[in-house]
C-alpha positions in Angstrom: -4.1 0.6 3.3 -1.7 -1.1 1.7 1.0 0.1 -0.9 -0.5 -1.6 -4.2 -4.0 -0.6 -3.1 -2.6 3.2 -2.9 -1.0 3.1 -6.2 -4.1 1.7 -7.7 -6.0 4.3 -5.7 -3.5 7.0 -7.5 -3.8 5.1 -11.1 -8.1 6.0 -10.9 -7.3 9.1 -9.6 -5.5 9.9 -12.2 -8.3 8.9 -14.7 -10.8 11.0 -13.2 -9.0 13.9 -13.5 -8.0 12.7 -17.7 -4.2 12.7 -16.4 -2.2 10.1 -18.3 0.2 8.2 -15.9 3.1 6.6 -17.7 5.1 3.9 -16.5 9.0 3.5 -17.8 12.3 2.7 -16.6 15.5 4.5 -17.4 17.8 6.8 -15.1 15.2 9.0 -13.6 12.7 9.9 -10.8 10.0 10.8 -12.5 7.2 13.4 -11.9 4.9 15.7 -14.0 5.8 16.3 -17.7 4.2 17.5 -21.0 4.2 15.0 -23.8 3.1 16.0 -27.1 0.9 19.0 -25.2 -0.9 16.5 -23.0 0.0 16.9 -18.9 1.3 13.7 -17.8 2.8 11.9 -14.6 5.8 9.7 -15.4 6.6 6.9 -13.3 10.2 5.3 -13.0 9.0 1.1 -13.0 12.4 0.1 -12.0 12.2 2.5 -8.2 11.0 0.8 -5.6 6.9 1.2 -4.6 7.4 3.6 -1.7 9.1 5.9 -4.3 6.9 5.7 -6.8 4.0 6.8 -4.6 5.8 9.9 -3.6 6.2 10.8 -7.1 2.7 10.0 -7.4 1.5 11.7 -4.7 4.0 14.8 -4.6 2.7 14.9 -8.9 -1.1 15.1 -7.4 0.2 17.9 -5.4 0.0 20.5 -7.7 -4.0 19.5 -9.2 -6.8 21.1 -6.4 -8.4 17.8 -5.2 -10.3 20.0 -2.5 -13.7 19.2 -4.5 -13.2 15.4 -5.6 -13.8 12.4 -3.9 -10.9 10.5 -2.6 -10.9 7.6 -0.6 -9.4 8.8 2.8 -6.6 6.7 3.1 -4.8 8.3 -0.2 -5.9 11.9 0.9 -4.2 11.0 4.5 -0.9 9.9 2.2 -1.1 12.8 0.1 -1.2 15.3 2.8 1.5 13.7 4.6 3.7 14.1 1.3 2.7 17.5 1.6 3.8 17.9 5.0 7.3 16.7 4.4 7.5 18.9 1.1 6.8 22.2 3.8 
């Protein structure tokens, strides 16, 4: 599957599961955060799409997705990120 396919893949993940994912840019990598009590993933716009889909998927990390549906090419990319995080 190809990279934008995966991110958009991660983007209806994330509104299944009601977590926010917020795009900026600035001078940082990005990952999970609270904002204003609400769990959400922030994304850094200006990193390149490889990176962002490690945040993305090393974020995902921490939610059990054991029980949801997810197309198998993202589940194969998030247990590789999980793999390297070992």
């Amino acid at each position: 599957m190809k990279n934008d396919k995966l991110y958009a893949e991660f983007e209806q993940l994330g509104e299944r599961l009601g977590i926010k994912i917020v795009k900026g840019k600035g001078d940082f990598v990005g990952g999970i955060c609270m904002i204003h009590d609400q769990t959400v993933i922030v994304i850094n716009k200006m990193k390149p799409l490889e990176q962002r889909l490690k945040t993305l998927a090393s974020s995902f990390l921490e939610y059990s997705l054991d029980d949801i549906y997810i197309v198998p090419a993202l589940r194969a990319y998030i247990d590789d990120i999980r793999s390297l995080d070992l």
